[in-house]
N, C-alpha and C positions, 0 to 999 in steps of 0.2 A: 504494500500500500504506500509504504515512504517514498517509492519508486515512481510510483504512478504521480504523485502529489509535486514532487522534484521536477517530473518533468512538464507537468502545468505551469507548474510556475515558471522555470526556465523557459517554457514556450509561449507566458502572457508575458514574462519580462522581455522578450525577444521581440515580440510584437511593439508592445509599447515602446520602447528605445528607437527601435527601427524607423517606428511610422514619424518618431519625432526627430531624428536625425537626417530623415528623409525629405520631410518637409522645410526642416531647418536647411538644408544643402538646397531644395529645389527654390528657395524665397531668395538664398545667395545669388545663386546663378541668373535669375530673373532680375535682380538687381541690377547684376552685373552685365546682362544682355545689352539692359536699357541705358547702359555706361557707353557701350561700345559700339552700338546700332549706327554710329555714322563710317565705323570702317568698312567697307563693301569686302564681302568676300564672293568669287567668280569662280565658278568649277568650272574652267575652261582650257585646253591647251593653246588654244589661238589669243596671241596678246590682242586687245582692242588699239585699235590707232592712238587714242590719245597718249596710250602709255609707252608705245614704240622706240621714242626716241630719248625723249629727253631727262629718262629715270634710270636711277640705278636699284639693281636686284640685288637678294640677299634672302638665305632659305630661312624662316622661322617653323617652329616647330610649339607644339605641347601635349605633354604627356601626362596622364593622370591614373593609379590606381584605385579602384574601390572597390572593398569587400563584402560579399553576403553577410545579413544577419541572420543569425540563428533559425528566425519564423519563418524568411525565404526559403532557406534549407529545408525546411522541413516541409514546409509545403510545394517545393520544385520535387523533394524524396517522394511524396503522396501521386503528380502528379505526372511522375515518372511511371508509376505502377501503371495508370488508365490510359498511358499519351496523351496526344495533345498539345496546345501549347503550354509553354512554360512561364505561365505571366508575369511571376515575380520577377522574375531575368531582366525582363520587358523594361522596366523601371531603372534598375541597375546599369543597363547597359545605356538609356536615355541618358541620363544622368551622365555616365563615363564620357561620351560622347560630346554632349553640352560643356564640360567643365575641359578639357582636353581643348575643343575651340578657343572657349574663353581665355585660356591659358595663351594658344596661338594669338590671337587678338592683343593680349598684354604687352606679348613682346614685340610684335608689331607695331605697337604703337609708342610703345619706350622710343624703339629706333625711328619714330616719326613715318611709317610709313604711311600712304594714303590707302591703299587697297591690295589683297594677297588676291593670287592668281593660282589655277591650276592646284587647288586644297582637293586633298585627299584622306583619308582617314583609314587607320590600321586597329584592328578590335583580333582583342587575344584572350585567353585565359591562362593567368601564367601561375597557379596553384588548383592541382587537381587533389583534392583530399580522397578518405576513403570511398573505395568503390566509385573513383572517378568523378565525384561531385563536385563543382565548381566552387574554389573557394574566395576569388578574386576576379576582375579581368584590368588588364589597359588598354587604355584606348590613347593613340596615337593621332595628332591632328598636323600634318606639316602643307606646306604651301610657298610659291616665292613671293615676297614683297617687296611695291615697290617704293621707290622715296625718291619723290622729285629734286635733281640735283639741283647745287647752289647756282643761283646764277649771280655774274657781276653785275654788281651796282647800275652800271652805263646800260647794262642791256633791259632792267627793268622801269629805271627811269630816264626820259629823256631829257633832264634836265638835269641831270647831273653834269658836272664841269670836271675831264680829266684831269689827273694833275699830270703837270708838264715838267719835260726833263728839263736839269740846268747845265 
């Protein structure tokens, strides 16, 4: 009976933790969307003309792990018995995915750049516990970005006065 009662509780504690660190991580990221919503990102191999010529490139990247919790587990273990899909995952891996962008977005925007190009994204499970259950995954987000090079003074404004040799 102590057995049975342990694992209730470990399985309401699992739930409760979850759904509120869940929530807490999806209210971040939604935060942090609406930070970053004016960096354009373009799934495209083909550069667009404005960016052709007068930017320079540079690869950014981000990486992010996050782990199942316990109530996930157990209920990916249940509905592994009937198949189906695996909804808990479903979250998990949203989540991995959104936070790994925003990461890319970060440093994209440190280095100034105005917009990433040709973003791709890499999704892994890189801890498989007993009997092959997911214990983790990373989600990988890279792209190139670009940042519009400096121009001199004289070429943005025409009234600038060179200075002259002596």
């Amino acid at each position: 009976m102590f057995d049975i009662i342990t694992f209730l509780t470990l399985l309401a504690l699992g739930y409760g933790f979850g759904q509120w660190f869940e929530r807490r991580h999806y209210r971040s990221i939604r935060k942090r969307e609406q930070a970053f919503k004016d960096l354009l990102i373009i799934q495209t191999r083909i550069i667009p003309s404005p960016f052709s010529s007068d930017h320079e490139t540079f690869l950014v990247n981000g990486n992010v792990v996050i782990s199942v919790d316990y109530f996930k587990r157990f209920v990916a273990g249940l509905r592994n018995l009937v198949g189906g899909r695996v909804t808990p995952y479903e979250t998990l891996i949203d989540r991995a995915r959104r936070e790994a962008i925003l990461r890319m977005k970060e440093e994209a925007k440190a280095s100034g750049a105005e917009v990433i190009l040709n973003v791709k994204y890499e999704m892994c499970s890189i801890y498989k516990g007993r009997r092959n259950n997911i214990g983790s995954v990373e989600a990988l987000a890279y792209g190139t970005a670009f940042l519009r090079k400096k121009t001199a003074p004289e070429e943005t404004d025409p009234g600038y006065l060179k200075p002259t040799a002596r």
